[in-house]
N, C-alpha and C positions, 0 to 999 in steps of 0.2 A: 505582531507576535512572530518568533523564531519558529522556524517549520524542522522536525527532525531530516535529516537527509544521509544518518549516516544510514548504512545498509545494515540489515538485519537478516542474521543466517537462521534458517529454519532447518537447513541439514546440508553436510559437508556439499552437497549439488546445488543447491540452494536459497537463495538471499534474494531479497527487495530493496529498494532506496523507492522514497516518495516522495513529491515534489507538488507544486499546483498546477491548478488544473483536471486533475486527475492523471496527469503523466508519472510514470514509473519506470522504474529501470528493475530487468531481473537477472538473477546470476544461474547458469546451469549450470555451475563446476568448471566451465571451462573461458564463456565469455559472457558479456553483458547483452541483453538487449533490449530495446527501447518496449514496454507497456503500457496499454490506457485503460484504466478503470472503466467502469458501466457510466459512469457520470463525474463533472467535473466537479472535483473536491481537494482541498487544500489535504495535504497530508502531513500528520502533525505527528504521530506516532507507529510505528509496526512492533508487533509483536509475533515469532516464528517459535513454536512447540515442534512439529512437523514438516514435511515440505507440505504435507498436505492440510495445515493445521496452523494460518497464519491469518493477523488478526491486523486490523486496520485505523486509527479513526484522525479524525479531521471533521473539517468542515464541509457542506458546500458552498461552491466557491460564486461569489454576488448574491448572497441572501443575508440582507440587509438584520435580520435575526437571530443571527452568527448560528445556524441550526449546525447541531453536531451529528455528526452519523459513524456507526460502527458499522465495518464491513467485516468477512469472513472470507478467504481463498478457502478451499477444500481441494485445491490440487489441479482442478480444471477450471473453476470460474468463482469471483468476488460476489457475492452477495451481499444485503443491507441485511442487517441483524436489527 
C-alpha cells in the first residue's frame, strides 16, 4: 500500500509530511525539520484544520493485524485518539 508523503499545510507556518516508522518532517514557515511520532507507525494520511488541530492516521508499523491508529497534534504533542 502507497503511504501519503505529500505535506499537509495546517497554517501559512505550518505543514507535516509522514513517512514510516513514525518519521516525519515539519514545516515552520521557514524550514523543514526532521520529527518522530510517540510510536512507529506507517503514515498514510494527514489532515491540518489548524497548526494546532492536525490529524494523523496509519498503521502501526510490524503488527501483523494491520491495527489502524488515529492520532491528534494539538500544537505541542501527537496523541492516540
Amino acid at each position: 500500500m502507497a503511504w501519503d508523503t505529500r505535506p499537509r499545510l495546517s497554517a501559512a507556518t505550518s505543514a507535516w509530511a509522514g513517512g514510516l516508522d513514525g518519521k516525519m518532517l515539519r514545516w515552520n514557515g521557514k524550514a523543514w525539520s526532521k520529527a518522530q511520532f510517540p510510536s512507529a507507525v506507517e503514515i498514510y494520511g494527514l489532515a491540518g484544520v489548524t497548526a494546532a488541530n492536525v490529524w494523523a492516521v496509519g498503521n502501526i508499523t510490524g503488527v501483523i493485524n494491520n491495527e489502524g491508529v488515529i492520532y491528534h497534534w494539538n500544537g505541542k504533542t501527537w496523541a492516540r485518539s
